[in-house]
C-alpha positions in Angstrom: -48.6 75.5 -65.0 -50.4 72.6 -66.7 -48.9 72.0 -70.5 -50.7 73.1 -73.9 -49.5 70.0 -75.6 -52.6 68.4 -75.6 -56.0 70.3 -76.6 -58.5 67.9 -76.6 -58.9 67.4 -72.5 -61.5 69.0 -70.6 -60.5 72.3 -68.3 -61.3 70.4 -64.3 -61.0 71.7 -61.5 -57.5 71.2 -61.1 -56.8 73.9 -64.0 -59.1 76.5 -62.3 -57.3 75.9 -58.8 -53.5 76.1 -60.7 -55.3 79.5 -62.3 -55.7 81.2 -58.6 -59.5 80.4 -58.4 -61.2 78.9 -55.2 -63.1 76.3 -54.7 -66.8 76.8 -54.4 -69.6 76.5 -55.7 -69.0 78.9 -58.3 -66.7 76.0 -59.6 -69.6 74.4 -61.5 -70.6 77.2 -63.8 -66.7 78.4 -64.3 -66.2 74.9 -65.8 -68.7 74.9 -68.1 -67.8 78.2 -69.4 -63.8 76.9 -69.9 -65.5 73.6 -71.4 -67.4 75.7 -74.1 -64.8 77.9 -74.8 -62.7 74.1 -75.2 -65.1 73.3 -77.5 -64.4 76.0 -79.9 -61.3 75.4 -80.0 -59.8 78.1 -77.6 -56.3 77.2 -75.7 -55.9 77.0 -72.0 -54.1 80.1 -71.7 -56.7 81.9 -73.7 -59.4 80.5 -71.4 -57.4 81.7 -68.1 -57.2 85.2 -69.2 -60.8 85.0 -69.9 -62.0 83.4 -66.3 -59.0 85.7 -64.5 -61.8 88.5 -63.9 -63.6 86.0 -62.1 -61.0 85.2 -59.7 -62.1 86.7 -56.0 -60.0 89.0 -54.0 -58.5 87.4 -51.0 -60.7 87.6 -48.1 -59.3 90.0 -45.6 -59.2 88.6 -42.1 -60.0 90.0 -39.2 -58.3 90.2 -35.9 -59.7 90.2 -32.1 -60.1 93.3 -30.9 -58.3 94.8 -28.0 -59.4 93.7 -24.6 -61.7 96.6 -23.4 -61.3 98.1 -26.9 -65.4 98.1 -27.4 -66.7 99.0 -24.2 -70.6 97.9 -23.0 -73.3 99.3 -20.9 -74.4 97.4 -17.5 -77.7 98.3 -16.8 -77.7 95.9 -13.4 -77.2 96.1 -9.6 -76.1 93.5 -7.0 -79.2 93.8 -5.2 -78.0 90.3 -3.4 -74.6 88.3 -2.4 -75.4 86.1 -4.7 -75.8 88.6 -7.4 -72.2 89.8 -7.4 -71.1 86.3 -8.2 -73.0 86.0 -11.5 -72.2 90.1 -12.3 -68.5 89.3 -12.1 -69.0 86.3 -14.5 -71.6 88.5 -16.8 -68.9 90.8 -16.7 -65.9 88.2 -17.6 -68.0 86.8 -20.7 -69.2 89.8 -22.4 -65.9 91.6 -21.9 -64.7 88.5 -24.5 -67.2 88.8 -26.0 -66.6 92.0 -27.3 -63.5 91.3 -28.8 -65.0 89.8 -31.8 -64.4 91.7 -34.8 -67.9 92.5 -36.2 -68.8 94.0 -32.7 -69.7 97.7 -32.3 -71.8 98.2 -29.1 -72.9 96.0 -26.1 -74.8 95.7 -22.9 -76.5 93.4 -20.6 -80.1 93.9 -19.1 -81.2 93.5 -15.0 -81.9 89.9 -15.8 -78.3 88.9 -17.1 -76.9 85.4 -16.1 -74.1 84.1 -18.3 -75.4 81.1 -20.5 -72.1 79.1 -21.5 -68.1 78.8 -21.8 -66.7 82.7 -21.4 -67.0 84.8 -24.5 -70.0 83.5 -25.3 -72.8 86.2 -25.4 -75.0 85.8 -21.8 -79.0 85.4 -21.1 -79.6 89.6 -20.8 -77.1 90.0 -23.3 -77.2 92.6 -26.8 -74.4 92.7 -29.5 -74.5 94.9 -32.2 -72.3 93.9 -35.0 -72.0 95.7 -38.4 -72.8 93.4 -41.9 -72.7 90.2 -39.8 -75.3 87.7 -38.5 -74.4 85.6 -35.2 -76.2 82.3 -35.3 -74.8 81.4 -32.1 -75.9 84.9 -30.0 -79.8 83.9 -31.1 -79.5 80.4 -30.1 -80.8 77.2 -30.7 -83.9 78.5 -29.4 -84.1 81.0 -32.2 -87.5 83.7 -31.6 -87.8 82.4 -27.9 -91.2 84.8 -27.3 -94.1 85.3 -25.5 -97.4 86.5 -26.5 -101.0 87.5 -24.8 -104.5 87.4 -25.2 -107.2 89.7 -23.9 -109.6 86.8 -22.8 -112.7 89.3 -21.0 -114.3 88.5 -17.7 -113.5 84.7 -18.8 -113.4 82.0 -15.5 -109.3 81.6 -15.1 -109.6 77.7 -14.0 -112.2 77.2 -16.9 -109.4 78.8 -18.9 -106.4 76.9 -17.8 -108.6 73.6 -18.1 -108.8 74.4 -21.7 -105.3 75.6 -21.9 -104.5 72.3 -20.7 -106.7 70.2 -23.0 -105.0 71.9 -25.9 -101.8 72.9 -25.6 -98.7 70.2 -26.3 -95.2 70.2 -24.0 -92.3 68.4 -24.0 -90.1 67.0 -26.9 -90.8 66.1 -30.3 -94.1 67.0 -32.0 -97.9 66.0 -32.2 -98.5 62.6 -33.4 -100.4 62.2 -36.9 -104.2 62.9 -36.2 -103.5 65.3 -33.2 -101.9 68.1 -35.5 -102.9 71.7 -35.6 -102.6 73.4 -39.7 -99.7 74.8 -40.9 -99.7 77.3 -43.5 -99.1 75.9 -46.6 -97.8 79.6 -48.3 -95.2 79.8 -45.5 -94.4 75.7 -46.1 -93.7 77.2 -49.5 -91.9 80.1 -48.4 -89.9 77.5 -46.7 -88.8 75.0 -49.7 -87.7 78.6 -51.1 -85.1 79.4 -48.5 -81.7 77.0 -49.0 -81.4 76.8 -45.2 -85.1 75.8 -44.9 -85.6 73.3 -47.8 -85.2 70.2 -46.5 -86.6 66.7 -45.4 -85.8 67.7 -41.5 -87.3 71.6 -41.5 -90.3 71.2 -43.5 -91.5 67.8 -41.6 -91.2 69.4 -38.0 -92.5 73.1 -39.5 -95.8 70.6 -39.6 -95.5 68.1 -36.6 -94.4 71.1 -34.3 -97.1 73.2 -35.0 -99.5 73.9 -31.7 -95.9 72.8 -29.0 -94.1 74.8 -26.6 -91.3 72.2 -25.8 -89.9 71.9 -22.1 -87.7 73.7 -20.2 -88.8 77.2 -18.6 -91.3 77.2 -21.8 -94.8 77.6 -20.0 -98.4 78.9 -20.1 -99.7 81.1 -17.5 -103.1 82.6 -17.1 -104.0 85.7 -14.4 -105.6 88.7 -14.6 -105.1 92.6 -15.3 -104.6 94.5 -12.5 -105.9 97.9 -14.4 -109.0 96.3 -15.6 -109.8 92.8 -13.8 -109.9 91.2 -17.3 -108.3 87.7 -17.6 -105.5 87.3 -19.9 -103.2 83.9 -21.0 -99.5 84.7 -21.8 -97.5 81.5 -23.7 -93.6 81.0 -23.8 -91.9 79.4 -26.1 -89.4 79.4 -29.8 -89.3 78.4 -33.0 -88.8 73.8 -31.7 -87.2 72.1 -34.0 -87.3 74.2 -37.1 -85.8 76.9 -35.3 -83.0 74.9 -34.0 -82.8 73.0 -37.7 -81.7 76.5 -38.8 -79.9 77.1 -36.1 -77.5 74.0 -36.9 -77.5 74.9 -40.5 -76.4 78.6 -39.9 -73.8 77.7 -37.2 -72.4 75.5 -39.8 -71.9 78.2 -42.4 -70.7 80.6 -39.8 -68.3 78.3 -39.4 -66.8 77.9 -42.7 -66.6 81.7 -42.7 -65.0 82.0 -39.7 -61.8 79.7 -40.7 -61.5 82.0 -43.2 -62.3 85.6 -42.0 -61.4 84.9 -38.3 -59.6 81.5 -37.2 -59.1 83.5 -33.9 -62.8 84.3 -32.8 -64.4 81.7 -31.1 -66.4 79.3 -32.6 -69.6 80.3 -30.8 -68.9 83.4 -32.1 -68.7 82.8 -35.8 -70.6 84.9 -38.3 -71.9 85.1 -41.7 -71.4 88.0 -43.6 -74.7 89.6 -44.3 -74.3 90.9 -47.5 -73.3 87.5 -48.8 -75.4 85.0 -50.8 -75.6 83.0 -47.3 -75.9 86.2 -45.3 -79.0 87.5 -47.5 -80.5 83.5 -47.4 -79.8 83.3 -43.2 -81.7 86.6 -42.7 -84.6 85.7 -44.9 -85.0 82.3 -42.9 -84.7 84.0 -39.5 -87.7 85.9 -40.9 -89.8 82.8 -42.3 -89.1 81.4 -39.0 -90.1 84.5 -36.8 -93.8 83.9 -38.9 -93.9 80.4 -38.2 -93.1 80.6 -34.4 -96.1 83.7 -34.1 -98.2 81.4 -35.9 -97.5 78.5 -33.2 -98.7 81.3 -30.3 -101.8 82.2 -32.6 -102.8 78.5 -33.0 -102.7 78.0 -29.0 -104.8 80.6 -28.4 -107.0 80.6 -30.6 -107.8 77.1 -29.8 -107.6 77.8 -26.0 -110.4 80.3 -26.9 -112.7 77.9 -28.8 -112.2 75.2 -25.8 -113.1 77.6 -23.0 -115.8 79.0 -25.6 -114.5 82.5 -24.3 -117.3 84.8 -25.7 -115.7 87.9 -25.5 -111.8 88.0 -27.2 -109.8 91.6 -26.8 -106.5 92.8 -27.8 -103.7 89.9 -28.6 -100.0 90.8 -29.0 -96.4 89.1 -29.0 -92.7 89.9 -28.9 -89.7 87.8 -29.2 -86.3 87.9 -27.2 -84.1 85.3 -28.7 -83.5 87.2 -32.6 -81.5 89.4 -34.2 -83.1 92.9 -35.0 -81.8 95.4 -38.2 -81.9 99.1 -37.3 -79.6 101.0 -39.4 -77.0 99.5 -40.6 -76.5 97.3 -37.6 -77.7 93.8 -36.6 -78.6 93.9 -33.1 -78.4 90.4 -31.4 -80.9 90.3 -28.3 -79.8 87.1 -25.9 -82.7 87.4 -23.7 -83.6 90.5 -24.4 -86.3 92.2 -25.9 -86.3 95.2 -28.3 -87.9 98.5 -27.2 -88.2 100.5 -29.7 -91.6 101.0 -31.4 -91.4 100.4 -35.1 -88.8 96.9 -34.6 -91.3 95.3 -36.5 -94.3 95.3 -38.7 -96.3 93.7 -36.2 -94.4 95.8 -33.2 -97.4 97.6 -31.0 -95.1 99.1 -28.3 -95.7 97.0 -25.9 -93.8 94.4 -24.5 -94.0 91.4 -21.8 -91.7 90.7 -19.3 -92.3 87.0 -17.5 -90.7 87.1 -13.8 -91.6 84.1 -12.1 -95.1 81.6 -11.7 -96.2 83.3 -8.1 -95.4 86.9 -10.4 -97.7 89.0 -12.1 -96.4 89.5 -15.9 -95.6 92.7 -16.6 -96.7 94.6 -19.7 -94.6 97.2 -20.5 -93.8 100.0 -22.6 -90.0 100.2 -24.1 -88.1 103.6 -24.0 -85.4 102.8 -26.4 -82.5 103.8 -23.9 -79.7 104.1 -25.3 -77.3 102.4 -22.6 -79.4 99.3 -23.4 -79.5 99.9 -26.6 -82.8 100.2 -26.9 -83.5 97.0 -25.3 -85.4 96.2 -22.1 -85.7 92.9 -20.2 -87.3 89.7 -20.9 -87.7 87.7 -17.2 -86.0 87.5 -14.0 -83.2 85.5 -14.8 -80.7 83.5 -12.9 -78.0 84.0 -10.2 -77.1 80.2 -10.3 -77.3 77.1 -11.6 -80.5 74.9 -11.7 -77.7 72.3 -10.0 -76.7 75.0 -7.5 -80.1 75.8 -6.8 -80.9 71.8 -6.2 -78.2 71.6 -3.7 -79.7 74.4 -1.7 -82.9 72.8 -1.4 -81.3 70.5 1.0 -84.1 67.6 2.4 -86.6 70.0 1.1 -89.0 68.1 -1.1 -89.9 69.9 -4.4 -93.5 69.5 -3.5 -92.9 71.0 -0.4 -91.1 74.3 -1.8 -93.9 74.1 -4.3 -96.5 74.3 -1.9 -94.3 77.3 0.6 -93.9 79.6 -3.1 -96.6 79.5 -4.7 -99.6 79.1 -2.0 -102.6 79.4 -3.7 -102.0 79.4 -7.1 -103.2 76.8 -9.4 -99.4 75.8 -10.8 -99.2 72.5 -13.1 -96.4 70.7 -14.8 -96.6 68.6 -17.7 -93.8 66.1 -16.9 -96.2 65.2 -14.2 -93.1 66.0 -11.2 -92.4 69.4 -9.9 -89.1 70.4 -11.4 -87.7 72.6 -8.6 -85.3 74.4 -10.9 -88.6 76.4 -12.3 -89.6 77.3 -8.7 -89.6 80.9 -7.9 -86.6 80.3 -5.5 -84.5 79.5 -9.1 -84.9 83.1 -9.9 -83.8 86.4 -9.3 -85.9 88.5 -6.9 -88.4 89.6 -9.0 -88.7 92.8 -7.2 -84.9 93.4 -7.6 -85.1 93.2 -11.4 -88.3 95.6 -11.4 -86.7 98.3 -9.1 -83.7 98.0 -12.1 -85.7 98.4 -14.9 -87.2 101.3 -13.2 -84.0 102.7 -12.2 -82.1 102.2 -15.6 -85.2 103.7 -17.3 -85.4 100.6 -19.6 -89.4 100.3 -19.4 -92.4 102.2 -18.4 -94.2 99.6 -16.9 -98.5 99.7 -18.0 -100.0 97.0 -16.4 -99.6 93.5 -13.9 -101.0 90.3 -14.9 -101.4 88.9 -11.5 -101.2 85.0 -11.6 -103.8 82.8 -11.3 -102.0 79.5 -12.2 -99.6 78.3 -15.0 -98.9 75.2 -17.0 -95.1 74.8 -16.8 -93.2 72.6 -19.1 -91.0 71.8 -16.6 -88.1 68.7 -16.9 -88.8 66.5 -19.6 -86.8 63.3 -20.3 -85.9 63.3 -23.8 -87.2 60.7 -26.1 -84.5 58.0 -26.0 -84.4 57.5 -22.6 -87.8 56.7 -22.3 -87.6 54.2 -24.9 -84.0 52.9 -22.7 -86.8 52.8 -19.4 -89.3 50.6 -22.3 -86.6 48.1 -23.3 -86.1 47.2 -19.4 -89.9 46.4 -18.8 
């Protein structure tokens, strides 16, 4: 204990650590409670019995659970060799993964492919987890979605043309000039949110606006198979706010986790949701969720006004990289899209499901199993790696396995090469992964969007190494 000898010294930090309290930022108004209570001439023991109320109960760690302890539903065949591969590995990772602590329920969809080191939660992957949020089962990608619009008996190459015109791939955002409005309320909403306020978040909330990225981020346009209509679906997340927040919360999670649980993996860390930080993280997935449907909205509405489409029906959207509340669980979805009516505000029921470019879409109608949790699927997926997949190829040019898979559609990718690893071939059978979701009862499927031609994002070199290629000319 600090001596009493002297009483005209400030109470610092020091004192309140030697009293039992923690650092934090609770430090700051502590101290200038102790300081006025200094002031009036109270001693330091009088001022520790006064701030000992204030001291927090040790947090209680929690251990991994028992291997197998938390059980998960697999709602997926081996339909192919190659299939049993990547099922044992989906298998390997989720079984880790459900060993940590928050974890109540699991299961992986038809289009599961694991999606990093083992424990880490894979593409087709839920995890429900009680008063905890998982930045790292969301992903950087956070909101990854795809939405539709009803475009009438519009031309599907006029369509595309102006799809093209308007839309924005690859990294980084829209140069000044070239940008598409951002709210200014939800730019607001954002300088409220302590993950969201700052310089980083609120300048690529506005130069992001109107992107989808790279990657397997795309735009596709076909028609309905029930009514002959034409309809344009978009991919893509949240871009660089999204992932902004996604650093931010990772880092939190962190902090957390070498308190509450040095043992779970780092990919796994969580923040409590009923903290401060827990109530702020869910809030900003929220303002984010509205800025990435706002993206979607912008590209089509501006694909409608280029095309001058006269006649504009139904438009809906749902995401598959998010965490969901129902009850009092938070239900991760890795790839995986929530089929339950009411998930949302906006929520109509239906649901898209993306298999490949030479694929129809499929709009479908979730049944809320309960063995997937009341998820269904959100793609195709993967049985391998796009490496894997490359070495396959053998001599065979991209063009050339362009031209053999998707024969006589009107496919286009913005990085101006075909990237092979988005080529139907880099998929699971699509016809597999229907027959599943139809088996497992995960989906009543309403309707095909049959392709006419897409715009895929495709391999994009990141910025710096095209300024690297620059500084050689």
């Amino acid at each position: 204990m600090m001596s009493e000898e002297k009483t005209n010294y400030p109470v610092t930090g020091d004192h309140l650590k030697d009293w039992g309290h923690r650092p934090g930022k609770q430090f700051g108004a502590l101290l200038v409670k102790a300081n006025e209570m200094r002031a009036e001439g109270f001693g330091l023991v009088r001022i520790r019995q006064e701030l000992e109320s204030e001291i927090p109960p040790e947090p209680v760690t929690h251990d991994l659970r028992a291997p197998g302890e938390v059980p998960f539903f697999e709602n997926i065949d081996v339909a192919h060799p190659d299939e049993e591969d990547n099922i044992l590995k989906v298998r390997e990772t989720m079984t880790a993964l459900m060993r940590t602590p928050t974890i109540e329920r699991g299961a992986v969809m038809p289009d599961a492919c694991p999606a990093g080191p083992v424990g880490t939660i894979p593409v087709g992957g839920i995890a429900a987890a009680r008063n905890a949020i998982h930045p790292g089962m969301h992903s950087a990608d956070i909101c990854c979605s795809v939405m539709i619009t009803d475009l009438g008996h519009a031309d599907p190459k006029t369509v595309l043309d102006a799809a093209q015109s308007v839309t924005h791939f690859g990294p980084g955002g829209r140069p000044q000039g070239k940008r598409f409005t951002t709210s200014l309320k939800l730019i607001d909403a954002f300088r409220e949110n302590v993950f969201l306020n700052n310089p980083k978040s609120l300048r690529m909330a506005q130069e992001h606006m109107g992107t989808q990225g790279d990657g397997n981020h795309f735009l596709f346009v076909g028609r309905s198979r029930k009514t002959g209509r034409t309809a344009m679906v978009t991919h893509h997340g949240s871009r660089g706010p999204g992932a902004v927040l996604y650093k931010n919360g990772m880092a939190v999670a962190e902090r957390f986790r070498k308190v509450l649980s040095p043992q779970t993996a780092k990919q796994n860390a969580w923040i409590p949701a009923h903290t401060e930080e827990g109530i702020a993280y869910w809030e900003a997935l929220q303002l984010i969720r509205k800025w990435t449907k706002a993206n979607h909205n912008a590209l089509h509405q501006a694909t409608v006004e280029a095309a001058k489409v006269g006649e504009v029906g139904d438009r809906f959207w749902n995401e598959h990289n998010f965490v969901f509340k129902r009850g009092d669980l938070f239900y991760h979805g890795k790839g995986a899209t929530p089929a339950w009516g009411d998930y949302a505000a906006d929520a109509t029921g239906l649901t898209l499901i993306p298999l490949n470019m030479s694929e129809p879409v499929l709009v479908a109608r979730g049944k809320d199993r309960s063995e997937g949790l009341g998820f269904s699927p959100h793609g195709a997926g993967r049985n391998f790696s796009r490496s894997e997949h490359k070495r396959r190829m053998g001599s065979v040019t991209p063009e050339q396995m362009l031209k053999a898979e998707t024969e006589g559609l009107d496919v286009r990718f913005h990085a101006g090469g075909v990237d092979a690893s988005e080529l139907p071939s880099s998929y699971k059978n699509a016809g597999n992964v229907v027959a599943q979701i139809k088996s497992y009862d995960l989906a009543e499927i309403e309707d095909y969007i049959d392709p006419y031609g897409c715009i895929m994002a495709g391999d994009v070199p990141p910025f710096w190494m095209n300024r690297k290629k620059k500084g050689r000319r």
